[in-house]
PAKOLKE-174496 format. One line per 10 residues: number of its first residue (from 1); their letters; for each residue z negated, y, x negated of C-alpha. Coordinates in steps of 0.25 Angstrom, whole numbers, always signed. Each point is the difference from the previous one (the first is absolute). Layout:
N
NUM> A> Z,Y,X ~ ...
//
This chain:
506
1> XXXXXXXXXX> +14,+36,-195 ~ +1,-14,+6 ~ -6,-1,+14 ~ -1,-16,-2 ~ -8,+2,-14 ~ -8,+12,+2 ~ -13,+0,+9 ~ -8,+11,+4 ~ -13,+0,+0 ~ -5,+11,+3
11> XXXXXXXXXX> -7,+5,+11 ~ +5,+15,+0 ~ +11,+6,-8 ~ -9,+12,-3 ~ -11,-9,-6 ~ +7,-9,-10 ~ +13,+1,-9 ~ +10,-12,-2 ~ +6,-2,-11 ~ +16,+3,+0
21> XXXXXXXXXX> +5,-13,-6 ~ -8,-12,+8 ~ +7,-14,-2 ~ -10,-6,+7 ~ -11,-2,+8 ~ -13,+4,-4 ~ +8,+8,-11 ~ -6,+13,+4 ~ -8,+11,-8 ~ -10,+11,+6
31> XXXXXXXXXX> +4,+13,-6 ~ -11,+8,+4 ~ -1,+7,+12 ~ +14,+10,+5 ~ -3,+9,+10 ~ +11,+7,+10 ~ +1,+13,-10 ~ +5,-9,-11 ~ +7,-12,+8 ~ +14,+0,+6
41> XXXXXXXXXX> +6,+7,-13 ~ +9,-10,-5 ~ +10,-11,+4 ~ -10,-9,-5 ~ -11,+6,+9 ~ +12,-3,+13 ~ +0,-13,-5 ~ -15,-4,+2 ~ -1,+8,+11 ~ +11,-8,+8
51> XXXXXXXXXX> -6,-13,-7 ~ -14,+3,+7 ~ +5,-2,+13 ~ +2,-16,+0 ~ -15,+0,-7 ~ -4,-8,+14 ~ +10,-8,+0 ~ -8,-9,-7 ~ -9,-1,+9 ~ -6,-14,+8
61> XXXXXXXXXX> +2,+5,+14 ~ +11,+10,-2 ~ +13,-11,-1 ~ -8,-10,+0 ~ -10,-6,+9 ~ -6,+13,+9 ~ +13,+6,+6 ~ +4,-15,+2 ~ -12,-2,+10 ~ +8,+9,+10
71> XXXXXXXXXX> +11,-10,+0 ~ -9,-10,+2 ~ -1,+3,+13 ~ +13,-6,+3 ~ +4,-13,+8 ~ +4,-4,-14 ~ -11,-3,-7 ~ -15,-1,+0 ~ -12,+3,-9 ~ +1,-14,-7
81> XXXXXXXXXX> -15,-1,-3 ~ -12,+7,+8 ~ -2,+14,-3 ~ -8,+7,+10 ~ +6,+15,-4 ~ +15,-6,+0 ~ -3,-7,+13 ~ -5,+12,+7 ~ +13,+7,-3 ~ +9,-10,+2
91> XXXXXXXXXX> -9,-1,+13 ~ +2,+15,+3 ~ -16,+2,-1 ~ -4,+14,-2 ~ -12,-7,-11 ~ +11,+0,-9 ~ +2,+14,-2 ~ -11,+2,-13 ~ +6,-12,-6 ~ +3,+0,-16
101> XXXXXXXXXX> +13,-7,+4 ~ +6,+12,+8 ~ -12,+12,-3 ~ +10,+7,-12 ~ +15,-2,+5 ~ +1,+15,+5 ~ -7,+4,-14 ~ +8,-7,-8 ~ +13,+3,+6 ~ -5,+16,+1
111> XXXXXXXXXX> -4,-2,-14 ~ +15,-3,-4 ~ +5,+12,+7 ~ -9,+9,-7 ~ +6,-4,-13 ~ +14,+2,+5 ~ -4,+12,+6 ~ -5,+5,-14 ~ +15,-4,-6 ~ +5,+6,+10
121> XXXXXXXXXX> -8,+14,-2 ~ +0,+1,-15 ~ +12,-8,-4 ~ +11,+11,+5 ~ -7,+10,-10 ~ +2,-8,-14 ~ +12,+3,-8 ~ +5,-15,-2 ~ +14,-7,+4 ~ +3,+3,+12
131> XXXXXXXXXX> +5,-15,+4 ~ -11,-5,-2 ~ -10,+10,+5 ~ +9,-3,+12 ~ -3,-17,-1 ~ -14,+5,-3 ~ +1,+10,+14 ~ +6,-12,+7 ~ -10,-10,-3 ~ -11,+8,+4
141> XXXXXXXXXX> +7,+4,+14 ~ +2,-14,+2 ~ -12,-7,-3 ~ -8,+12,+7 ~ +9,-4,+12 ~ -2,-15,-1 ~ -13,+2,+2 ~ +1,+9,+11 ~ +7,-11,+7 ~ -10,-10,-1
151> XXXXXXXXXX> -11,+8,+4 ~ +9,+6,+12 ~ +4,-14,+4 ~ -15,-5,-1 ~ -8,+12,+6 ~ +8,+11,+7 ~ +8,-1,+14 ~ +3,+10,+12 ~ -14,+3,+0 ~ -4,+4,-14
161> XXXXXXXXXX> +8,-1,-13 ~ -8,+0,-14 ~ -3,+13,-9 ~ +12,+5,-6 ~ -5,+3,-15 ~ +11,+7,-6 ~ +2,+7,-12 ~ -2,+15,+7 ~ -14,-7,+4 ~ -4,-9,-10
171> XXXXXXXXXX> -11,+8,-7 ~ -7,+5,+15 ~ -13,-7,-4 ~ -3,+1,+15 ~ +3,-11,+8 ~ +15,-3,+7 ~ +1,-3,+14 ~ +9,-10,+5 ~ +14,+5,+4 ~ +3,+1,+13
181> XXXXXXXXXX> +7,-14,+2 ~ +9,-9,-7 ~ +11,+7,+1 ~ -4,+13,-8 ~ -1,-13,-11 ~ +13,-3,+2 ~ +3,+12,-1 ~ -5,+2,-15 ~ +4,-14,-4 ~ +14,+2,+4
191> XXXXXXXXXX> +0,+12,-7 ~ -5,-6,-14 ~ +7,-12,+1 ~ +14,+8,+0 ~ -5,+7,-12 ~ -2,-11,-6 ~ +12,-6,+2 ~ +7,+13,-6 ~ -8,+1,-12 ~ +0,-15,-3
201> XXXXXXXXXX> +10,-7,-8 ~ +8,-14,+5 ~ -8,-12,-5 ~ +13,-5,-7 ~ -3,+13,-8 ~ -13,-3,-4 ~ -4,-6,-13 ~ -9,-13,-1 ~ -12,+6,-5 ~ +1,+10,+14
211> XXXXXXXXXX> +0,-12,+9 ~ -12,+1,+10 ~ +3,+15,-1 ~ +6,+5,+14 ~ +17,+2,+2 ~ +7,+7,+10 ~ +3,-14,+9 ~ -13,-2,+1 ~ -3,+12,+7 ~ +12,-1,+8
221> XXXXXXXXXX> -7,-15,+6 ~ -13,+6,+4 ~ +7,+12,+6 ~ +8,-10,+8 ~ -13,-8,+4 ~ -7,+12,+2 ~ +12,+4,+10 ~ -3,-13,+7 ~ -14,+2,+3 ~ +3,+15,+5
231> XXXXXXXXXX> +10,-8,+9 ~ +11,+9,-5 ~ +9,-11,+0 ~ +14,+9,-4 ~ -8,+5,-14 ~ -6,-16,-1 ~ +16,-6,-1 ~ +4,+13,-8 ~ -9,-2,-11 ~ -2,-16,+0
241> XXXXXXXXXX> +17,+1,-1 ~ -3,+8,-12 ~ -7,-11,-8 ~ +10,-9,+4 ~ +12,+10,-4 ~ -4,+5,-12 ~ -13,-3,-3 ~ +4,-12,-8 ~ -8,-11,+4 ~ +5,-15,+6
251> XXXXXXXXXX> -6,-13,+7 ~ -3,-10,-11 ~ +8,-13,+3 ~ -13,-9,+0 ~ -11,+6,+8 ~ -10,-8,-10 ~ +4,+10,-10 ~ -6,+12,+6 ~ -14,-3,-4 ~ +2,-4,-13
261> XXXXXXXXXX> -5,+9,-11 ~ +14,-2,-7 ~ +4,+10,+13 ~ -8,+9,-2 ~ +10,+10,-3 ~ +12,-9,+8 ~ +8,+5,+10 ~ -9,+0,+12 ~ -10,+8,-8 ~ -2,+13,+7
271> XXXXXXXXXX> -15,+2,-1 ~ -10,-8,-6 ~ -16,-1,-5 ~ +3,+1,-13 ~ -8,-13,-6 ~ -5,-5,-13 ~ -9,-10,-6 ~ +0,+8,-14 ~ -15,+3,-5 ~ -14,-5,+3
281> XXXXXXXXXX> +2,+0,+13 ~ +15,+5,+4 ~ +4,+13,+9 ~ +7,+1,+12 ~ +0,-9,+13 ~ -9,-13,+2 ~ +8,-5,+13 ~ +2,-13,-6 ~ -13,-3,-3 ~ -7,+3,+13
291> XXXXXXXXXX> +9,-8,+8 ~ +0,-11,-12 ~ -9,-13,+6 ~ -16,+3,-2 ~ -4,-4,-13 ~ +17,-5,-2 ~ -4,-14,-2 ~ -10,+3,-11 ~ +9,+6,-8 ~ -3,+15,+2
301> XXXXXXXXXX> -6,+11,+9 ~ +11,+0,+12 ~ -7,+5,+12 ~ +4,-5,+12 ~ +4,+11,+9 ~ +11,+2,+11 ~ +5,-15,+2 ~ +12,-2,+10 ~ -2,-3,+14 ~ +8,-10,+7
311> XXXXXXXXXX> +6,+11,+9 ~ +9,+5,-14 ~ +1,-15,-3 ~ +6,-3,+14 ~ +10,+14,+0 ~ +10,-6,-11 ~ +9,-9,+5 ~ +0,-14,-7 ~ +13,+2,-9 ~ -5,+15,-3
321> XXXXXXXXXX> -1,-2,-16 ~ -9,+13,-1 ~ -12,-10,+7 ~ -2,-6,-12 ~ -1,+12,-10 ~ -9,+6,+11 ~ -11,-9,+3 ~ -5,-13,-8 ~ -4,-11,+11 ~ -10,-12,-2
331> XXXXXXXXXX> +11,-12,-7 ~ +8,+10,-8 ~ +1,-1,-13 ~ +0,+12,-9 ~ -3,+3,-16 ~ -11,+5,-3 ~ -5,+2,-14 ~ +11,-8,-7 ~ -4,-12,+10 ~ +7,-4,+13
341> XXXXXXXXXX> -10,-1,+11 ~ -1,-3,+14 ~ -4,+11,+7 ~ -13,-2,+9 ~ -13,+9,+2 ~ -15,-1,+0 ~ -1,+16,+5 ~ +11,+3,+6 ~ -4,+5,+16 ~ +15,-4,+3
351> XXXXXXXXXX> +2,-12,-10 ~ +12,+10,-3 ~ +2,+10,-13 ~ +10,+11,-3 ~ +10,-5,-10 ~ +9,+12,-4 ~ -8,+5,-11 ~ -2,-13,-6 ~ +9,+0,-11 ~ -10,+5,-11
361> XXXXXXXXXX> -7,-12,+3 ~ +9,-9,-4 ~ +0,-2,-14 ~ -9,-8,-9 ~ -10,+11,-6 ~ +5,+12,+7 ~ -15,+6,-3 ~ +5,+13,-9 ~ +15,+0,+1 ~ +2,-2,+15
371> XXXXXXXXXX> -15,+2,+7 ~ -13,+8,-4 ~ -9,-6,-8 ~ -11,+7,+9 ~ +0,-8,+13 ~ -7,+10,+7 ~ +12,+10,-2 ~ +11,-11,+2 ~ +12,+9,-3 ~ +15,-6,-5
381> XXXXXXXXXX> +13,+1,-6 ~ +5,+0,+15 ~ +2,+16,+5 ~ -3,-3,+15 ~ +11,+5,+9 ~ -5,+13,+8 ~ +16,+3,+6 ~ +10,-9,-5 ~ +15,+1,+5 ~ +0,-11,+11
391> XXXXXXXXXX> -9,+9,+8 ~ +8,+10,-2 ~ +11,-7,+6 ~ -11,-4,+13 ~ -3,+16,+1 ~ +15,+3,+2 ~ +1,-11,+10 ~ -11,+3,+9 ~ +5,+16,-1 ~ +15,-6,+5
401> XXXXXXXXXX> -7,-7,+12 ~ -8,+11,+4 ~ +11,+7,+0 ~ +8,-8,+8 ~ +8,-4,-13 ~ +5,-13,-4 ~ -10,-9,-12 ~ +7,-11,-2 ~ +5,+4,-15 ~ -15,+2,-4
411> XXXXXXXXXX> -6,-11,+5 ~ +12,-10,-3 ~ -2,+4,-15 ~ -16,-3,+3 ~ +3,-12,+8 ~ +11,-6,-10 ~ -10,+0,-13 ~ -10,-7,+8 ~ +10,-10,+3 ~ +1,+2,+15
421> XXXXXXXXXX> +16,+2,+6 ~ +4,+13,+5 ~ -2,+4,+14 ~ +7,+10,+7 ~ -8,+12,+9 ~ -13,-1,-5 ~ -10,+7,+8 ~ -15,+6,-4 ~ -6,-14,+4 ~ +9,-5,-14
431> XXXXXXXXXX> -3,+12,-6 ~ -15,-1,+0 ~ +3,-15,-2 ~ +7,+3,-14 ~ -12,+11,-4 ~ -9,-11,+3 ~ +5,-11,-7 ~ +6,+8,-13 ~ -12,+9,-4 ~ -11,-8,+4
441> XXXXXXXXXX> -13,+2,-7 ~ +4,+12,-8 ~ -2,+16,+2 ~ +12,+0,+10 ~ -12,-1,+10 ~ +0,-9,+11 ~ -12,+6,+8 ~ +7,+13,-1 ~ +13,-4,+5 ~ -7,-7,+12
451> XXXXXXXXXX> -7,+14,+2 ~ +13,+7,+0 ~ +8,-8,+9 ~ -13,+0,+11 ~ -1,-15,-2 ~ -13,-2,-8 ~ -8,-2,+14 ~ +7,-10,+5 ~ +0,-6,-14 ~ -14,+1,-3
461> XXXXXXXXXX> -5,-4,+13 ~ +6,-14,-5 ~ -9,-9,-9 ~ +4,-5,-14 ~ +2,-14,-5 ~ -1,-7,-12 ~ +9,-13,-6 ~ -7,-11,+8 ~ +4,+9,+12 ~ -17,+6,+2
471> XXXXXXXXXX> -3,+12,+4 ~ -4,+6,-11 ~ -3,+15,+4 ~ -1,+4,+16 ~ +7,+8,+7 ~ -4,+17,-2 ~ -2,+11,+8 ~ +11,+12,-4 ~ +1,+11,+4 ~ +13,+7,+1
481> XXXXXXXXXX> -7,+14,+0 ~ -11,-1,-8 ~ +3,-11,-11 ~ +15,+4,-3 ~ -6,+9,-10 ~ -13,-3,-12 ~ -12,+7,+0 ~ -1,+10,-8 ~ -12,-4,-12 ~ -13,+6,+6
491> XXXXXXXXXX> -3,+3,-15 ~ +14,+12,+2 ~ -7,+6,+12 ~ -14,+0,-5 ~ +4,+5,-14 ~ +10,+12,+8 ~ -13,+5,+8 ~ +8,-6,+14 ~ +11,+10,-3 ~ +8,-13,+0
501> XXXXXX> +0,-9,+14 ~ -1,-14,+1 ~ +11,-7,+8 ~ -3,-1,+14 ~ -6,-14,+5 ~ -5,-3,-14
//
């Protein structure tokens, strides 16, 4: 069944049957009401089952605007029109912690780990083909790890890690403590990430109706970045030096391509929020929506949110060609809607927008086949990179330096794309250079690299400008103990009966 076409919208597997041959969205029939005795039969049954777990994907904050709020917090961008609940985050203000924006990141992500615990109970009893009840194994070790990732990354450190829900525990209806700190997480994550990776197929392998289904380089990437942030440095070169060994994946010549919905599937593609305009109102990520001008000139619903700062205009140098793709300044010219305009704005807090998930935009009546007809869920044909190969290429460079190795193949191959000449022993300062200037505003996460490399005080403490050289946001208070981790929704602790902590400072 084709993850592109078939939706799922449901809001438990044990509540509603799908249909087995969806083409589409919306195609999907109740079929009464399946309980455990009768479900997880048939191969059929495996293949609902694994489907339920992307049924959040579609949702506003999950890829699209509520995880996006943690980047925010970067020196990179700002809340580009005033929102009290973005700029308490933003401002490391404890009044954000009930916020709609944030409030259902842990449930959401936990909700996709119960799924892919369910595949990953009931799946192994089915008589079925075994290769792909090992895809259908894989995909839900990975995706259940994914998730773990982001939850680890946002909530847990040496303190306190987040409740480890696994399939020997899922059905507890008591409440799960929090593990005793990240690195029981990473633990677990390691653990299902390699799974994955022996139970998934290449992505070469896969067949185009599968794409948006996980494959075994992805789970080699996000074991890599996962090393990172453990500060295993040995297991981060080992892994990224997979990806780019075997894993089958290459730099596109032009940078511009990248963020083109014709690459969804290119070489750089690793890992993605699978995006489509399809339906009434589309499915998948609305990235390119919220960071599109307020209002878009009259012409739809963009929203207006995390617009460049002058700080990320100022890092690329002048003759860097991703600036451009990047960042649309006040004077450039763009096409918009089948029109060239010159880009100015009557909204914009830094007179700067995003440009790298523009390219929807451009045609003359995109409204359909290229953007949602629902303005309020402004999803595309553009799959908005999540891990994309370049980074890849970044992770194993910063693993060499810490390591005392030599870069300079990595970020030479970085460097020569964006037009800039090679240089010869790079150090971490290129390094965070390079992650800065490739991967700005996308889930690379800048406010969680500045985190990591103990550099987001410092950063913070600093204001940001906008293109007439204003401040536009003052400089913040951060604290490297209490704010390198989000607090945890105040709905999770009240709903576990305290038996899950809050985060200490928040």
């Amino acid at each position: 069944m084709n993850i592109r076409n078939c939706y799922i919208l449901f809001t438990s597997l044990f509540m509603l049957a799908l249909s087995s041959g969806c083409t589409k969205q919306l195609d999907i029939t109740p079929q009464g009401e399946p309980s455990k005795g009768n479900f997880w039969q048939t191969p059929e049954d495996a293949l609902k089952g694994v489907n339920a777990i992307y049924r959040n994907f579609d949702g506003e904050e999950f890829y699209g605007r509520g995880f996006m709020w943690y980047m925010n917090a970067s020196d990179d961008m700002v809340t580009g029109r005033s929102n009290g609940q973005a700029d308490n985050l933003r401002n490391f203000n404890s009044a954000y912690v009930s916020g709609s924006y944030t409030r259902d990141q842990w449930s959401m992500r936990y909700a996709v780990i119960k799924a892919a615990n369910d595949v990953l109970m009931n799946i192994p009893g089915i008589t079925m083909d075994q290769s792909l009840k090992n895809r259908y194994l894989g995909e839900a070790n990975f995706l259940s790890g994914l998730m773990y990732f982001q939850l680890s990354y946002n909530y847990a450190d040496d303190r306190a890690g987040v409740p480890l829900v696994t399939p020997d525990n899922s059905n507890d209806p008591n409440p799960t403590p929090r593990a005793a700190n990240i690195a029981a997480n990473y633990t677990y994550i390691e653990s299902q990430l390699k799974k994955a990776a022996s139970q998934l197929p290449m992505f070469a392998a896969m067949a185009a109706a599968d794409y948006g289904r996980p494959h075994k380089t992805a789970a080699w990437a996000y074991l890599s970045k996962m090393y990172l942030y453990k500060k295993d440095y040995a297991n981060a070169e080992l892994y990224a030096d997979s990806v780019i060994r075997f894993g089958g994946r290459a730099l596109k010549t032009n940078y511009a391509d990248v963020f083109t919905a014709a690459e969804n599937w290119g070489t750089e593609y690793i890992w993605s929020a699978y995006s489509t305009p399809s339906g009434e109102g589309g499915w998948g990520s609305i990235l390119p929506g919220v960071m599109l001008e307020n209002k878009a000139w009259g012409l739809y619903n963009g929203w207006g949110y995390y617009t460049p700062t002058k700080e990320l205009y100022d890092a690329f140098d002048a003759a860097d060609k991703r600036r451009s793709v990047t960042i649309l300044k006040p004077g450039d010219t763009f096409t918009f809607f089948g029109a060239i305009r010159t880009y100015s704005s009557d909204n914009s807090l830094s007179g700067y927008q995003f440009n790298k998930y523009m390219d929807p935009f451009k045609y003359a009546s995109p409204v359909g086949t290229h953007i949602s007809p629902n303005g309020d869920h402004p999803t595309t044909d553009l799959n908005p990179p999540l891990l994309r190969y370049a980074e890849v290429l970044l992770i194993k460079a910063e693993a060499e330096l810490m390591q005392g190795k030599s870069a300079d193949t990595e970020i030479n191959q970085i460097r020569t794309r964006a037009g800039l000449a090679a240089i010869s022993g790079a150090t971490m300062t290129e390094l965070k250079k390079q992650r800065r200037c490739e991967l700005a505003g996308e889930w690379a996460d800048r406010h969680r690299d500045l985190v990591r490399w103990g550099d987001a005080q410092a950063a913070y403490a600093q204001p940001s400008h906008g293109a007439n050289g204003a401040v536009i946001w003052a400089a913040r208070n951060f604290n490297p103990v209490t704010n390198a981790v989000w607090a945890v929704p105040q709905k999770e602790i009240d709903n576990s009966g305290g038996i899950i902590k809050q985060n200490a400072g928040w």
